[in-house]
SEBA-511623 format. One record per residue (C-alpha): residue in one letter; x, y, z. Coordinates in steps of 0.1 Angstrom, whole numbers, plus 5000, padded with zeros to 4 digits. Example, Ala and Ser with C-alpha at 12.3 -4.5 7.8 and 13.67 -1.06 7.14 Angstrom:
# residues 2
A512349555078
S513749895071
//
This chain:
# residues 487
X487051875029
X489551695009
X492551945008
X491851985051
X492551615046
X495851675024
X496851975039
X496551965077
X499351685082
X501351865062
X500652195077
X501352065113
X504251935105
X505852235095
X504152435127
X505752145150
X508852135128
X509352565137
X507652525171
X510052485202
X508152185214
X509951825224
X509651495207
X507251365232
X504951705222
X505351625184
X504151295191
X501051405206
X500651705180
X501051365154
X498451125172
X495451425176
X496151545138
X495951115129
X492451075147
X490751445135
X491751285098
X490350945107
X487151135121
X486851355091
X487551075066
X484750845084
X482051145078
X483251115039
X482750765041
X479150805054
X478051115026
X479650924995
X476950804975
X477650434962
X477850524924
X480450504897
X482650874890
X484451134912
X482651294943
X483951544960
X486051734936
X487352034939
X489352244916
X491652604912
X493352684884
X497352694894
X499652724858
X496952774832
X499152864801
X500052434808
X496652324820
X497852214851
X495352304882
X494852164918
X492151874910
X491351624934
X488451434942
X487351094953
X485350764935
X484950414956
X488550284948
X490550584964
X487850604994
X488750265002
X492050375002
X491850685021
X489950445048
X492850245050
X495450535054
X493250715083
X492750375101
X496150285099
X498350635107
X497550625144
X497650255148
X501050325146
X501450595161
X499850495192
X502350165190
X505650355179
X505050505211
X508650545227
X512050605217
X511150855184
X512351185177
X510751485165
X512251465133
X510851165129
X507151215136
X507951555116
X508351285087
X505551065094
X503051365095
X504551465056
X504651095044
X500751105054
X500051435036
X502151335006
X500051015005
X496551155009
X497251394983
X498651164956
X495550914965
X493051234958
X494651414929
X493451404895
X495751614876
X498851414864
X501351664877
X499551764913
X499751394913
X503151384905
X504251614928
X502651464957
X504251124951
X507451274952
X506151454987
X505951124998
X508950924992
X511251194999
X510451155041
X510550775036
X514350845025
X514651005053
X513450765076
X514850505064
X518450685064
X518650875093
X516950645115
X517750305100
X520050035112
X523149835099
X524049895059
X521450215064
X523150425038
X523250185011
X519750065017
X518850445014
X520750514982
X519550164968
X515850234975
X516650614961
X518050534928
X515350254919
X512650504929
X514150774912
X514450614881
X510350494876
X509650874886
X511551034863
X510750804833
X506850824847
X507151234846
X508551204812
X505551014799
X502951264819
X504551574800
X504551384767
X500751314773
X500751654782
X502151814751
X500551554728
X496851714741
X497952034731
X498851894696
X495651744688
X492952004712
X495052314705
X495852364747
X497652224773
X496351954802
X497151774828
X493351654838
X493051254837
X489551244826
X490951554794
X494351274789
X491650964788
X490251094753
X493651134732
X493150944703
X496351044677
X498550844696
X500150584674
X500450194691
X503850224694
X503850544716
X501150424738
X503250164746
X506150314757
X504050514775
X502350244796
X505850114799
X506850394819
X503750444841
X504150064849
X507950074859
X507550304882
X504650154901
X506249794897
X509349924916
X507050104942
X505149774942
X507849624943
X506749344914
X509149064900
X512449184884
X512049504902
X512649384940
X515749404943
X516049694967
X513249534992
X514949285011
X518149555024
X515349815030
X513049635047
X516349495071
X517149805077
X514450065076
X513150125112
X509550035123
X507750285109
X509650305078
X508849935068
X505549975079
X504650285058
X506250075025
X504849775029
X501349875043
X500350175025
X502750294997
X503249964984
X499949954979
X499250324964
X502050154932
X498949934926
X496450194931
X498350374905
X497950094882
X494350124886
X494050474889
X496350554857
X497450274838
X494050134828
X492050404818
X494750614800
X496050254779
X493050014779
X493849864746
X497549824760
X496449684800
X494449444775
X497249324756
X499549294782
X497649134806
X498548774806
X502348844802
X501749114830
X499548814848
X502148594838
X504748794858
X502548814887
X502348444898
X505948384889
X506648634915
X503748504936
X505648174937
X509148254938
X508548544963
X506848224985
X509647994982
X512348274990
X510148325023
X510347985034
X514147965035
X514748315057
X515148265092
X515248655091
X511548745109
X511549065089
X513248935056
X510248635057
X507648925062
X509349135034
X508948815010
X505848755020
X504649125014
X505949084984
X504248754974
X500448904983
X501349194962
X502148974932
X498648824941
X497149164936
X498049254910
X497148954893
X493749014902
X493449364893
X494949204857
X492548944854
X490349204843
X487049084856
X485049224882
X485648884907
X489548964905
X489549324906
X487149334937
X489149054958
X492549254947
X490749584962
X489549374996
X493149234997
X494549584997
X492849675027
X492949295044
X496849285039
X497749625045
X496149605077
X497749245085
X501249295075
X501649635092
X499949485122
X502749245119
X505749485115
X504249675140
X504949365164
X507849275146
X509649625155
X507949595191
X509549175192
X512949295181
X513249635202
X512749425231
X514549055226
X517249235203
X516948975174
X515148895145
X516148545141
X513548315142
X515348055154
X516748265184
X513348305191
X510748055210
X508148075240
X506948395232
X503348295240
X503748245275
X505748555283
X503348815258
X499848665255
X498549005243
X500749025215
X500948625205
X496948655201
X497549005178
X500248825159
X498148475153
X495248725143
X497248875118
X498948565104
X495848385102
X494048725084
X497248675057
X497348265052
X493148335042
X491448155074
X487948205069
X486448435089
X489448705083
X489048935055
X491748755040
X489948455027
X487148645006
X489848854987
X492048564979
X489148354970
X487548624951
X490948684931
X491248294927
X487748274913
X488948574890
X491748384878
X489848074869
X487848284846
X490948374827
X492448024829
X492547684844
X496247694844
X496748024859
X494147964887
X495647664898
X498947824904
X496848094921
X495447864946
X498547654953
X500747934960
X497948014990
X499247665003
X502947795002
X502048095023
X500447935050
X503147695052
X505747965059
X503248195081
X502647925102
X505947745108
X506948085120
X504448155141
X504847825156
X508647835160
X508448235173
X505748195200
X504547845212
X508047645213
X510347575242
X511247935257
X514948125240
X516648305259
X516148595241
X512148545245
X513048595286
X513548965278
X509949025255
X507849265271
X503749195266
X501949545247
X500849805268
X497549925270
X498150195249
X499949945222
X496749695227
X494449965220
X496250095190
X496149765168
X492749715181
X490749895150
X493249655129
X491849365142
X488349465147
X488249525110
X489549205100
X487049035113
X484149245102
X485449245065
X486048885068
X482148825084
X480149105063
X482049195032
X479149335012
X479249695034
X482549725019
X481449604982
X478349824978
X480950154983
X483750054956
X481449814932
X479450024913
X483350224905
X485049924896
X481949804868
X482550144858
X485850084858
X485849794837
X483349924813
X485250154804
X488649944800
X486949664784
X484249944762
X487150074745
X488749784731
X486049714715
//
């Protein structure tokens, strides 16, 4: 079941890609292959068994002489996930519904393959491989059908990318050949790389450097932003919806995934400065929001301020922070590509993204202002969303670890809804722009496609113990095993 999910996107995006069919037929091909995997993905929801370890798995032996083999499988953090990547794929392809090109759903079908697969592997260089499946389309996307600076925001984004890759590939072949030093053979397996023990202090922590460099620029966590805000400008729709959404948040699934059960002793050490680094970006990511008047540069800040959030919870290291950072992966992935999904629809029709060029929008698209206040209101933590019980549940986390720390946790909630809310207020419910006179209200098509998004807010903000009981018994086991072998 899990390679269908992998391998069908991919595999009809090559058969569309050779097939004389139009854009509008790629679409289609795109939107059925998005709801089969959302379909099959629920049935894996409804047989995994809410227990700690891999379910599943599945594995072939590919280049035995290095250990390396196709090993995937699935525990309650990367179901969660998975959940999260079938729900959201034909949200937006139902609401990226015009004006593509067949390259470009060609794209989206890989990204979705390449993601799914580097979700599910378990062998450090599938894994590998499947990562690099996935940013290579984004490139793509981003360059070919970007606007303004395109080029440079492509090379930018390229070369910082780039970089945490190779260094990360580095340190999975050196984990690699250093099992073959003390076991005799070669392997790539994470649960085989989780039992090295000759590994002097000093290598271990290079090695965690690496891992953590290259999902802090995918994250992208403070110093490493750099090539966000240009990106973000100029990616189109779909391209800033796949990296802030979903691949943003597969850099902190890599964190949990890799980083803390192949270093414990290291993700122990490091965690306040790591912590530390996190609500510094919280708040200065926060404070650069509130000073764009860029609707898509304030969104790209905020992104990046909720990500800092999460990744301070998953580094709080208890099981309050690392359960609300695994809600607010699925609560602000679904908000903030809900939002850049309107965002794209806002600026293809009033041809600006300046929020004060905007105004009025409420009276001329109520659909879409009652979407957007869901979404804004699901990211500033209104109770009720699915937003507040992460971001009190990584609050509470944060406490625990410090008074200090959890009071600049909770404050910087304050700065968000600040920002989120003057633009809201300024975009849709003040005196009519000009601009606003050309906004267009969703179709019915759009409406129906960001409905799962907002029906889900809601229920995870109402009932979040259905979503705990699947990924609670992993985390404990999780943390057992971090905090186990430190001691």
């Amino acid at each position: 079941m899990l390679s269908v999910l992998i391998f069908l996107p991919i595999a009809v995006a090559f058969c569309l890609l050779v097939l004389p069919v139009n854009a509008t037929q790629t679409r289609n091909g795109a939107l059925v292959t998005g709801v089969v995997i959302f379909l099959l993905s629920l049935s894996l929801y409804g047989q995994f068994e809410p227990v700690g370890g891999m379910q599943f798995e599945e594995f072939l032996p590919w280049i035995t002489t290095y250990g390396i083999g196709y090993s995937v499988g699935l525990d309650g953090v990367s179901l969660i996930i998975l959940m999260l990547i079938a729900t959201l794929m034909p949200c937006a392809y139902m609401l990226l519904w015009k004006g593509r090109t067949k390259g470009y759903w060609v794209s989206m079908l890989l990204i979705q393959g390449g993601m799914l697969g580097a979700l599910m592997a378990q062998d450090l260089i599938l894994f590998y491989l499947f990562w690099e499946t996935m940013l290579l389309p984004v490139f793509m996307i981003v360059g070919m059908f970007g606007t303004g600076d395109k080029v440079f925001s492509t090379l930018k984004v390229t070369l910082y990318t780039m970089l945490g890759s190779l260094l990360m590939f580095i340190a999975i072949l050196y984990l690699g050949a250093s099992h073959a030093r003390e076991f005799g053979h070669w392997s790539f397996e994470l649960s085989h790389l989780t039992h090295l023990t000759h590994l002097s202090w000093n290598e271990r922590a290079w090695l965690f450097g690496a891992f953590m460099l290259a999902f802090a620029i995918k994250i992208p966590l403070f110093p490493f932003h750099t090539w966000l805000l240009k990106t973000y400008s100029n990616a189109p729709t779909g391209g800033v919806f796949l990296l802030s959404a979903i691949m943003a948040k597969l850099g902190v699934y890599g964190v949990i995934r890799f980083v803390l059960p192949l270093f414990p002793e290291h993700s122990v050490y490091f965690a306040p400065w790591v912590m530390g680094v996190g609500l510094f970006g919280l708040v200065y990511f926060g404070i650069a929001a509130l000073m764009q008047d860029d609707v898509k540069k304030l969104l790209a800040y905020s992104s990046a301020s909720h990500l800092g959030f999460i990744v301070v919870g998953v580094f709080s290291l208890n099981v309050y922070g690392m359960m609300g950072a695994l809600l607010l992966i699925v609560a602000h992935a679904m908000a903030t590509g809900g939002l850049f999904l309107l965002v794209g629809h806002l600026e293809f029709h009033t041809k600006t993204k300046s929020i004060r060029a905007l105004g009025g929008i409420a009276t001329r698209a109520p659909v879409f202002t009652v979407y957007f206040a869901l979404f804004m209101l699901c990211i500033v933590g209104l109770p009720g969303t699915s937003g507040f019980v992460s971001e009190l549940l990584i609050i509470l986390g944060v406490f625990h670890v410090g008074i200090p720390a959890g009071m600049v946790a909770a404050l910087s909630v304050l700065v968000a809804a600040s920002f989120m809310l003057w633009m809201f207020g300024r975009v849709t419910l003040q005196e009519e722009q000009e601009s606003a006179t050309m906004m267009v209200d969703l179709s019915w098509k759009q409406g129906l496609g960001l409905l799962p998004i907002a029906l889900l807010i809601v229920a995870m903000g109402l009932d979040p113990e259905w979503f705990f009981a699947k990924i609670e018994p992993t985390v404990l086991d999780y943390l057992g095993g971090i905090l186990g072998g430190v001691q």
